[in-house]
N, C-alpha and C positions, 0 to 999 in steps of 0.2 A: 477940723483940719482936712483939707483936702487930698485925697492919694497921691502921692508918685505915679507918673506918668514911664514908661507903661505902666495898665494896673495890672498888677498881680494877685491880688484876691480873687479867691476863686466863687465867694457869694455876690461877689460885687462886677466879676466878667460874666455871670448867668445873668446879673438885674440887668446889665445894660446890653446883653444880646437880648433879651425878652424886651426890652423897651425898644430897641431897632425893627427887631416881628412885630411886633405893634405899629410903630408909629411908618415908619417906612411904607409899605403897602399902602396907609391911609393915605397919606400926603400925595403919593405918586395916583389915586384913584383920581384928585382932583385933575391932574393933568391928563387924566384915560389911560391913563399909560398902566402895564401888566404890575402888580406892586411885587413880584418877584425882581423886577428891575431895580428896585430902590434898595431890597436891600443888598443888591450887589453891590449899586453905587455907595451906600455908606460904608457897606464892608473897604472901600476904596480908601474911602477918607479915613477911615479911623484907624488902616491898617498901618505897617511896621513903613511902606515907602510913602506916607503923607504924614497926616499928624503924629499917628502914632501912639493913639489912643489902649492899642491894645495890641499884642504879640499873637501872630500865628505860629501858636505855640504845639507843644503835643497834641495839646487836648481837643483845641481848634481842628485839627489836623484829622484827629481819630473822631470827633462830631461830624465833621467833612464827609470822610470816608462814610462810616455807617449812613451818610444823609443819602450818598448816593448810592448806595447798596438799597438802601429802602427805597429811593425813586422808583430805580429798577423794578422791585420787587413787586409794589404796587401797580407797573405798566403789567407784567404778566397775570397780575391774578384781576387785572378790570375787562383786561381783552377779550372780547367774544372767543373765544376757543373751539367753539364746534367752526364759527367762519374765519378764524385762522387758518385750520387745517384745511377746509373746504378751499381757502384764497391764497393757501401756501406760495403757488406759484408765482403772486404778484407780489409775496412779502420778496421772496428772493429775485423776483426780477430788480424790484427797487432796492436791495439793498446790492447786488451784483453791482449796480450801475453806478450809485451813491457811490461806488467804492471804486470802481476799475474808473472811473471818467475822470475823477479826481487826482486818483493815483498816477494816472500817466500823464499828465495834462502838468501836475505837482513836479515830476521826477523830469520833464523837461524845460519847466521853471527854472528847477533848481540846480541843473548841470550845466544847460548853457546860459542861462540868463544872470545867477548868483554865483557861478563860477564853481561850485559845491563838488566833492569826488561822488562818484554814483551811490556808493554807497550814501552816503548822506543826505544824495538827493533825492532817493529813496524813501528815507526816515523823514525829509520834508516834507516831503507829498502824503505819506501814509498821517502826519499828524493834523489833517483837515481833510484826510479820507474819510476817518471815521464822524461818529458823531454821535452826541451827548444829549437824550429829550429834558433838555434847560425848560423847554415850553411846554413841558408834561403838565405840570398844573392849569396851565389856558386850557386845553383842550377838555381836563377834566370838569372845569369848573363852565363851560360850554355843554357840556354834555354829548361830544360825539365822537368820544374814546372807540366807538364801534361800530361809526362810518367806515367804508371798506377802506376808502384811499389811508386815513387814517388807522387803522388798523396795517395797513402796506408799509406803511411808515414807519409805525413802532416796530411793526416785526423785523424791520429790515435794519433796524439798530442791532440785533444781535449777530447779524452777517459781516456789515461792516465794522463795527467792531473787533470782532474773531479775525475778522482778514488783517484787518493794521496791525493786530496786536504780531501776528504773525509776521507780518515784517519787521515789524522790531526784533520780534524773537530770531529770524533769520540773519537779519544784517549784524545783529549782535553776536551770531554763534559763529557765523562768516569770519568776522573781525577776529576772534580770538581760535579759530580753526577748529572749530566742534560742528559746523556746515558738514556733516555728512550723513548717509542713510540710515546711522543708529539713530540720529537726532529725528530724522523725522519719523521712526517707526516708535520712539519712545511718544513721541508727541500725540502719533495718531493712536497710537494704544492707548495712551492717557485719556485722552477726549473721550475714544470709544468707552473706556469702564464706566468715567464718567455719566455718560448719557446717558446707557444700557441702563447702570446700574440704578441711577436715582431714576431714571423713567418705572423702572419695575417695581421698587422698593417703597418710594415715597409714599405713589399714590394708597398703598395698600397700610399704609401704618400708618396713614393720616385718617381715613376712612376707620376704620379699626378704631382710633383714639377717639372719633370724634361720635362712633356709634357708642362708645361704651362712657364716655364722660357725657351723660343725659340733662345736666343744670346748668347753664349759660353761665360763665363762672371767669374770673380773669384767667383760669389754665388754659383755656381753650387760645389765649393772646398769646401767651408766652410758649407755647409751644407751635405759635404760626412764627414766632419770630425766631424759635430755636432753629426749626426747619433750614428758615430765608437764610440764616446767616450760616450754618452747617454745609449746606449747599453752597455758598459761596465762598466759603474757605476751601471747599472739596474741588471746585473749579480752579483756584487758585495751584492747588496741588497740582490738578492735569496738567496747567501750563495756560490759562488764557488768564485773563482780569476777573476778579469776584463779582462782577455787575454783568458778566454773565451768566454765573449761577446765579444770579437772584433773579435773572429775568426769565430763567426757568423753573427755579423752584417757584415764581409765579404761578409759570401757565400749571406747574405738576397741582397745583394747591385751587384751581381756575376752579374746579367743577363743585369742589366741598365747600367753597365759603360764597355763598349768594349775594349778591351785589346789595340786597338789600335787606341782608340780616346786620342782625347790630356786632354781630363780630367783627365783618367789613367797614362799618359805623367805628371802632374802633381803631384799627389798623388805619387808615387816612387822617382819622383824627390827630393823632401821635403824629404820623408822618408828616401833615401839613403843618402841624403847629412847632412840631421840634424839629424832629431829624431834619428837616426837606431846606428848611429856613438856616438852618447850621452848615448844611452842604453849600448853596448861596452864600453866605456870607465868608465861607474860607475860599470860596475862588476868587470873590470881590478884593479879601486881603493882599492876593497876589499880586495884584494891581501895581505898578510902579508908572505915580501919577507924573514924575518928573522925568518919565521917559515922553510924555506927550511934549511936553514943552523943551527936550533937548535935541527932537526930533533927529537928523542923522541915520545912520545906518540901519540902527533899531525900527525907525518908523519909517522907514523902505522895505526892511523885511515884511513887518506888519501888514505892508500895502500888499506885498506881494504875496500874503498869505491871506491875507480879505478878500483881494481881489477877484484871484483864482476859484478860493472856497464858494462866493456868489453865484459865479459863472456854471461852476462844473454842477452843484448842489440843482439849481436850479435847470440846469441841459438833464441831468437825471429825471427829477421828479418831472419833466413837460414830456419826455420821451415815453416815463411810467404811463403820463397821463394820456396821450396819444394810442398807446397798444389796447389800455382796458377801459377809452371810452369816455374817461373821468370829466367832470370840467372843469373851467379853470380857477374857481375858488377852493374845490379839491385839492390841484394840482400846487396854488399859491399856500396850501395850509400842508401841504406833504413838505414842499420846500422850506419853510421856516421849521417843522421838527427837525428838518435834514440839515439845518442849518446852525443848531445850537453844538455847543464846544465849549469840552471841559475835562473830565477824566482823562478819557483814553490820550488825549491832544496833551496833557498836563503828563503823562506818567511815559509818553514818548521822546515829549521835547528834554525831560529830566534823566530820562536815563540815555539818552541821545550824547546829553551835554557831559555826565559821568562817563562817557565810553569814550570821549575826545571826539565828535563827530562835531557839535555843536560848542557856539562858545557863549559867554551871558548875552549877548544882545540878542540871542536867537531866543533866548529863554524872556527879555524883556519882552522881545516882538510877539510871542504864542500868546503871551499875559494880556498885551494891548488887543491882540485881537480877537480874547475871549470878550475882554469886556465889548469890546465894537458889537459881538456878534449876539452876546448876552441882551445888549437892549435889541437891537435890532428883530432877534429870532422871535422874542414872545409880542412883539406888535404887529408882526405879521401873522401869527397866527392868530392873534385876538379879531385882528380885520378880517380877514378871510375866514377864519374860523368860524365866525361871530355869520357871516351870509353862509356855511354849509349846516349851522344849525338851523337858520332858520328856514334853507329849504327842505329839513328834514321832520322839522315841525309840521311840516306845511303839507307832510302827507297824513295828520292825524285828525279824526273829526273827535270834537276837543268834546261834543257829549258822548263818544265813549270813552275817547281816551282819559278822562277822571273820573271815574267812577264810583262813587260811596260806597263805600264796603260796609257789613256788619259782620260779623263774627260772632254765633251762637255755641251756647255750651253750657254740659251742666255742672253745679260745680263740684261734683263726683268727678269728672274729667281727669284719666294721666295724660290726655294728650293737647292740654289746655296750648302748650309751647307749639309743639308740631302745628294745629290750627292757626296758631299768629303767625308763623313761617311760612304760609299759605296766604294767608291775608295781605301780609306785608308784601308779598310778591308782585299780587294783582294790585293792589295799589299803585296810583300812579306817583311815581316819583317825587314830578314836576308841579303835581298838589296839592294845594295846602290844607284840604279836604281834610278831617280829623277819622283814626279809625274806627267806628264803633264797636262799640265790645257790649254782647248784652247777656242776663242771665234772668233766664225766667223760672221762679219759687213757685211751686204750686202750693197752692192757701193749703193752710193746714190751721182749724181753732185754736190748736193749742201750741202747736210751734211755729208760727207764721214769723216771728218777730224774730228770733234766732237765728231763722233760714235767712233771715233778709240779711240782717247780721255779716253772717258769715258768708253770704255772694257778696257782698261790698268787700269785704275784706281781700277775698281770694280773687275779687277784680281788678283792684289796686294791686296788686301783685302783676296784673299785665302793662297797666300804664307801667311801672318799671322795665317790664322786659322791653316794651318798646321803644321808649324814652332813650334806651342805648343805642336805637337806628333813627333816632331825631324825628318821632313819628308820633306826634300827638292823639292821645285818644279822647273818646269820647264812653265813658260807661252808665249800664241800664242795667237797672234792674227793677222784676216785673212778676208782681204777686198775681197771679191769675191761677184761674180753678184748669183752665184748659191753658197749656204749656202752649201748643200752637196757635194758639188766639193771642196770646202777648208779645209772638215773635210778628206774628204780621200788625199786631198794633203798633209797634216798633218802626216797622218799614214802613207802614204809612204815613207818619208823624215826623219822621225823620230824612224821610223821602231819599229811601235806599234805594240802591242799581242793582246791588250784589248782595246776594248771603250766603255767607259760607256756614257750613254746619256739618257738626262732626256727625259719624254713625259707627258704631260698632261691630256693625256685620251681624249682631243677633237678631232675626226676626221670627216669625210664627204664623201660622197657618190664615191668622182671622186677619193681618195685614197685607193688604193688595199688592204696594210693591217693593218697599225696602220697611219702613216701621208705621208704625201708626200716626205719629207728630207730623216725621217728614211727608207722609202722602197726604194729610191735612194741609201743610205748608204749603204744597205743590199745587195746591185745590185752592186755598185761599190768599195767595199772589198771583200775579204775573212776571213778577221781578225774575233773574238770572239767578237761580239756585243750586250752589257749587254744593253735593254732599260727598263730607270727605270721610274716607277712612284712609288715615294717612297713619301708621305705627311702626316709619321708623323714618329716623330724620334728611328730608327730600333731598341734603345735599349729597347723599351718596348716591341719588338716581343716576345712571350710566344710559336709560333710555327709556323714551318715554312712549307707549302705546298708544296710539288714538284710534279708536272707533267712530267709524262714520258711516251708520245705515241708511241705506238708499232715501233721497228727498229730503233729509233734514237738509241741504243746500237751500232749497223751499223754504223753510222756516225762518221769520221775521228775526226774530233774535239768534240765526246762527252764527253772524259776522262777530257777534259781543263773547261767542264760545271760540272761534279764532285769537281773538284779542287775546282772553283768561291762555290759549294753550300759547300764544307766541309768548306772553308776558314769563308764563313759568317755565317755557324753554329758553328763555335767555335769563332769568333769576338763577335756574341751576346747572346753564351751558349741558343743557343736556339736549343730542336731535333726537327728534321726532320722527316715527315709523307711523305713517296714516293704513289702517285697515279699511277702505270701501269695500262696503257689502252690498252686492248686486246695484254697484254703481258705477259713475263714470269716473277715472281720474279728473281727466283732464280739468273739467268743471273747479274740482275744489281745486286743483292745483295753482288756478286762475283766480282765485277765492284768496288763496295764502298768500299769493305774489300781492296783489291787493292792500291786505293787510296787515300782514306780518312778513315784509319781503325781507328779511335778515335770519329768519327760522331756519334752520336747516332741518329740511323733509326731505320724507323719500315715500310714494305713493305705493301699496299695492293693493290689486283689485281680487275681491274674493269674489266665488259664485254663490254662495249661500252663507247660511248662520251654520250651518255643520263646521263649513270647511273655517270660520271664524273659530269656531269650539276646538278643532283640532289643532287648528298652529299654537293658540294658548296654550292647551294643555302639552303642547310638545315642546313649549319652551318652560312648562313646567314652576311658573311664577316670580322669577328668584326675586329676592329681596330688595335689589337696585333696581328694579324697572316700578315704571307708576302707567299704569293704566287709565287712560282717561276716554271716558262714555259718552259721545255727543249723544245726549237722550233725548227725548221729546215726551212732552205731555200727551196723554188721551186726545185723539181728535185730532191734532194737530200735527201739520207736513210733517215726516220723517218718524212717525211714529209705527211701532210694529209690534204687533203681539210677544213677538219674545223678547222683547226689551222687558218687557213685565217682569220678567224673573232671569234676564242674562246681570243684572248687579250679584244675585243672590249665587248664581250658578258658578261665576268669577270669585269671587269671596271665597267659597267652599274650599278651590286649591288655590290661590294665589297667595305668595309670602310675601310680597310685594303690597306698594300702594297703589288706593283705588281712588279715582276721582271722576263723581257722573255729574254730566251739568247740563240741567235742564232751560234752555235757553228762553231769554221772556219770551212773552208773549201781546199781543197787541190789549189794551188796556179795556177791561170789562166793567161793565157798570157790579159795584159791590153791594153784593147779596146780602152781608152781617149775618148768615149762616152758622160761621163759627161764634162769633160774640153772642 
């Protein structure tokens, strides 16, 4: 028997939203088209003003909502954050502009040309002032969430926002005679607790949880989403929309969850696959298709709210692009975020139309012109978008930028996790390169077969931890009498770039310069060898140290130690403080812009290794800074006697993490010395 139309079962409205996410996206791929479009448009058809397949009901409604609370959420914690703050200025130039061009350009639309009282013309204009990232997933799924202009853009969604919502809040307190100075000292108070409060609070009691829950465990999920949503009902209270606090409980949450750990891995996945898809399809139900074909006043309004919105959106973002440079596929890919509409334009024109400002064709017109602007918005940024990645691609030489990683360790290891949150960093995103994992048993007669045993076992244990940030690996293991003779037969067989390898910090007298393996390792590669003492989890680093002794710039493989420090300063948004010792800025500084032009650095120049020893020791190590050692090999550029013993000498007081990377080296005929 087939349902009654609507359906009202509730296992049977989840099958056929989950076969819309499915099928939707696919079908619309064939035509190129963004599959966020599709399933707006079936949200259309199947809604309560077409067939009427299915009611936008509560549940619709509160899927919706939480869909766009998590968009949000996720714009703030993917954005570069150290070049937010850095690019502050261009976030609020573009959304000042997004918002004031619109807004006046709107309220003179709507007074003299629709005949509207100011007030209302007002409330017209603010509701395609603001604007809604509908094309947040193009951008993600492009990869250039942390191009500047794009980054202008999203940030400038929480200005324009903030401001419309405030004219609603004004015309509405206006109307009913609460327009005066208490109202706006309650509001600015409010805001203010707000900020203050969750800026000082969050970050220290997320840090906090996330140092003391040490097992990668579904808590660590549920208490990113307790945060997001906490914060956005706390916004709510101030007085603005809850997709503002979630697009700062983003940026507060930006520094502790790494773009490419699997908690991240998590959080998008949920998002893309449920929430995001549920928000899409309750704006598509609002649709009223037989207002397209009754055309009339509704679809003059319409016109008159598309038309505008193109014009002023697009006078913004060219004006943005004009002041900071941009071009104009930047400029085309600012404009379609700046163009999508939904929430704020939905919860204006509704409360607009409850207050008697608005009557229903104003609420059909806002509907027709989400969806106009729904397809529209994310195929302009697919186009445009789709040319800013690839000329951002196009600054990478594509043999460093993928790099083979291995990951050594033994399987005594507590810091097995911390070491793959390292690895996975330097990893290149973009390839599909596998990560190797390796573990070398040293032969033992009579337990050889046990050890071996139990390194498989406790290896597979990492392909799971990885598997949660979609990161294939590849594991080894490697009975050898000499431990470092198995880790370079590894890398020569498998034809490694990079090896990362833990150290403990204990060494002894008869070892040269950190242990006995690792100065073996360093003797018998040339490869780019990261050794890490990392013991406590990298996402709490607040800043990172870099050391740079005079003339390693000289050194063939220092540009591959650039790459490792840009990668793990945007993995954990954390800048960069360069120490030159009896060197030049300028040089490296020219070096970074190079290489890693989105780092946020800051250059200072020492005169000696003393005055190195003393600012360390005065900043006394704390636990969120990580230390990182461009070192060099014996013999070769940038190398200096007391680099021999400045790992060992940093170790002794630093509470902090340490990372020294011995940069390759040009490729030597092999000795089999150690074999």
């Amino acid at each position: 028997m087939f349902p009654a139309l609507p359906v009202n079962e509730p296992i049977l409205i989840f099958a056929l939203s989950m076969l819309i996410f499915l099928i939707a996206p696919l079908l619309l791929k064939l035509f190129r088209l963004p599959g966020m479009i599709g399933i707006i448009i079936v949200g259309a058809l199947i809604g309560p003003n077409a067939l009427h397949i299915l009611d936008r009901n509560d549940t619709i409604i509160l899927l919706g909502e939480i869909g766009l609370v998590y968009l949000m959420f996720i714009a703030g914690l993917e954005i570069n954050i150290n070049k937010f703050i850095e690019k502050l200025d261009r976030s609020m130039v573009f959304g000042i502009l997004s918002f004031m061009i619109p807004q006046v350009v709107g309220t003179v639309v709507g007074y003299y040309l629709l005949d509207l009282s100011f007030p209302a013309a007002l409330l017209f204009a603010s509701v395609f002032a603001s604007h809604t990232l509908l094309a947040y997933p193009v951008i993600k799924k492009l990869g250039i969430v942390n191009n500047e202009a794009i980054t202008a853009a999203v940030g400038g969604t929480i200005l324009t926002d903030t401001l419309a919502l405030l004219v609603l809040a004004g015309v509405v307190s206006s109307q009913e005679g609460n327009l005066d100075m208490s109202f706006w000292i309650r509001l600015g108070a409010g805001l203010a607790l707000f900020f203050v409060g969750t800026w000082f609070a969050v970050p220290r009691i997320a840090s906090w949880f996330f140092s003391k829950l040490t097992e990668e465990s579904y808590f660590e999920f549920l208490f990113v989403l307790a945060v997001a949503f906490v914060i956005a009902y706390l916004a709510e209270v101030a007085g603005v929309e809850p997709i503002i606090g979630a697009f700062f409980a983003g940026l507060l949450l930006n520094r502790l969850i790494p773009n490419t750990s699997p908690l991240m891995n998590r959080i998008e996945f949920v998002g893309n696959a449920l929430f995001i898809p549920f928000f899409l399809l309750s704006v598509g139900m609002l649709v009223n298709i037989h207002a397209f074909m009754e055309g009339g006043y509704q679809f003059t309004l319409a016109l008159w709210l598309t038309g505008p919105l193109i014009v002023t959106k697009l006078t913004a973002a060219w004006i943005t692009g004009r002041i900071y440079g941009y071009g104009n596929d930047q400029v085309m890919s600012m404009f379609g975020l700046s163009l999508g509409q939904a929430a704020a334009a939905l919860a204006i024109v509704l409360i607009g139309f409850e207050e008697g400002f608005f009557g229903q064709s104003m609420i059909n017109a806002v509907v027709m012109m989400i969806l106009i602007i729904g397809i529209i918005s994310p195929h302009i940024v697919e186009r445009y978008g789709g040319r800013v990645s690839l000329a951002d691609n196009a600054t990478y030489d594509p043999a460093e930028a993928s790099p083979r990683v291995l990951v050594t360790f033994s399987i005594h290891s507590v810091y097995k996790p911390l070491l793959l949150d390292l690895a996975l960093m330097i990893r290149d995103q973009r390839s599909d390169e596998p990560l190797h994992v390796l573990s070398v048993v040293k032969r033992d007669e009579r337990n050889s077969e046990r050890k071996v045993a139990e390194a498989e076992r406790i290896l597979q244990e990492t392909i799971t931890y990885a598997a949660c940030a979609e990161v294939p690996v590849d594991t080894h293991v490697r009975l050898n009498y000499n431990v470092a003779s198995g880790i370079i037969r590894a890398v020569l067989e498998n034809r490694i770039s990079t090896v990362v390898i833990g150290w403990d910090g204990i060494h002894s007298p008869k070892e040269s310069i950190i242990g006995s393996i690792i100065d073996q390792l360093l003797l018998g590669t040339e490869k780019l060898v990261l050794v890490s003492m990392i013991r406590h989890p990298l996402c709490n680093t607040k800043e990172i140290t870099l050391i740079l002794p005079s003339g390693i710039d000289h050194n063939s493989g220092f540009y591959s130690v650039v790459d490792v420090v840009g990668r793990v300063s945007r993995g954990i948004s954390a800048p960069v403080k360069a120490l030159v010792v009896e060197g030049n800025s300028t040089t490296y500084e020219g070096i970074f812009k190079k290489i890693s032009p989105d780092v946020t650095i800051r250059f200072d120049g020492l005169t000696g290794w003393s005055d190195l020893i003393n600012q360390l020791h005065a900043k006394n190590g704390t636990r969120d800074e990580l230390i990182i050692i461009a070192n060099a090999r014996r013999d070769t550029p940038g190398w200096h006697p007391v680099l021999q013993s400045l790992p060992k000498r940093i170790s002794s007081f630093s509470k902090g993490n340490l990372l020294i990377a011995y940069p390759h080296t040009e490729e030597r005929a092999d000795t089999m010395e150690l074999f």
